[in-house]
SEZARO-168362 format. One line per field, with one value per residue (C-alpha): x negated, y negated, z negated. Coordinates in pm, 1 decimal. Layout:
% residues N
c1 = (X; ...);
c2 = (Y; ...);
c3 = (Z; ...);
This chain:
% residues 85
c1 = (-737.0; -570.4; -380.5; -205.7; -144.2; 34.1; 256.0; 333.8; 468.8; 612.1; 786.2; 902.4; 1028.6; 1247.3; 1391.5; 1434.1; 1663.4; 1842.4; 1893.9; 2016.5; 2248.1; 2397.8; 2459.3; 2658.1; 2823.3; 2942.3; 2997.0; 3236.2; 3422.7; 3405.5; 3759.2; 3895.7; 3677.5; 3873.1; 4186.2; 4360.7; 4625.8; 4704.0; 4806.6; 4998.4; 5193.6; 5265.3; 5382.6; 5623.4; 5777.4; 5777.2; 5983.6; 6249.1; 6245.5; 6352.2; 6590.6; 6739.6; 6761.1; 6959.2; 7188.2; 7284.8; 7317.1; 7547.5; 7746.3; 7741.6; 7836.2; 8105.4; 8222.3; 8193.6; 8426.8; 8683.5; 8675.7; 8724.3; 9000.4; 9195.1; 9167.1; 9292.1; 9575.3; 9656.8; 9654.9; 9841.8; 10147.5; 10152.7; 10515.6; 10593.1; 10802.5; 10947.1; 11290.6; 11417.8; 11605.7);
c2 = (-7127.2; -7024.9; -7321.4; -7260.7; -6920.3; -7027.2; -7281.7; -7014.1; -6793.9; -7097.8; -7116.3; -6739.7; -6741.3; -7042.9; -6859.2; -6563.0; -6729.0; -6861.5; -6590.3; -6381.4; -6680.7; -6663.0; -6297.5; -6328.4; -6571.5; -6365.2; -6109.1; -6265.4; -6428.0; -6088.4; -6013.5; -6344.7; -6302.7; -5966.7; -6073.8; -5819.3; -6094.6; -6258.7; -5935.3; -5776.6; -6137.4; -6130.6; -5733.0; -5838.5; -6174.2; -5946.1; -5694.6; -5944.5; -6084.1; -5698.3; -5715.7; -6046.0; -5946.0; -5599.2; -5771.2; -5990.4; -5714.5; -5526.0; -5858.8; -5902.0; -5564.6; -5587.8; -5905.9; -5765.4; -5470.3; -5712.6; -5919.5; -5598.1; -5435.6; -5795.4; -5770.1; -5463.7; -5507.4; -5792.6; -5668.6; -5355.0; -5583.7; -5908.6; -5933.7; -5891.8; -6226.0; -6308.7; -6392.9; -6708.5; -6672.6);
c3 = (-4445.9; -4803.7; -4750.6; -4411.5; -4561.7; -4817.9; -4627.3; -4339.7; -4671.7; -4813.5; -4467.8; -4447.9; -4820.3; -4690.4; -4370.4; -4510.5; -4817.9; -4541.7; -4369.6; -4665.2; -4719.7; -4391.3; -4402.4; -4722.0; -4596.5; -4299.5; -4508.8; -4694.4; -4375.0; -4187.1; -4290.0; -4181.1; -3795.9; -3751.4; -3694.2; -3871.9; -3977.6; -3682.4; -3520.9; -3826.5; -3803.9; -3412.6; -3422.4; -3716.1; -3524.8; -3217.7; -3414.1; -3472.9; -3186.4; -3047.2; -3339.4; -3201.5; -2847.4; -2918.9; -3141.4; -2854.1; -2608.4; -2767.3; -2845.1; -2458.7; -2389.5; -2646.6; -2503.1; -2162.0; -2276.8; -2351.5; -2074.5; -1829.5; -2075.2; -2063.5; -1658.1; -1634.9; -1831.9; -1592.5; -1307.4; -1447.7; -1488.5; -1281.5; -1243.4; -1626.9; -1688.2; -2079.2; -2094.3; -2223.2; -2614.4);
């Protein structure tokens, strides 16, 4: 009987360094499981991405502003002719 007891310690002393191994382990990764990273990343690329997109807005709207002001300007004078030198 003092023999099985032993080995059932034996067995428990085993698990239970495993165990304590495992939980540093995760301990250690915890940060990394978070994903604390991943989302600082995707608000940053997302940030310049906004950056990107209003920078060719107001390009557009500037482009836009041209394209209108050069219309009016012709139809405000369709019969204006250059003379020959």
């Amino acid at each position: 009987m003092e023999k099985e007891e032993r080995q059932i310690e034996e067995r428990l002393e085993a698990a239970t360094t495993l165990l304590e191994r495992t939980l540093s382990w995760l301990e250690e990764r915890q940060g990394a499981l978070t994903g604390e990273v991943e989302r600082i990343s995707a608000t940053v690329e997302q940030g310049r991405r906004e950056a990107e997109l209003a920078e060719k807005l107001v390009s557009a709207e500037r482009e836009l502003a041209e394209l209108k002001a050069g219309a009016a300007q012709s139809l405000l004078s369709p019969l204006r002719r250059t003379l020959p030198d």
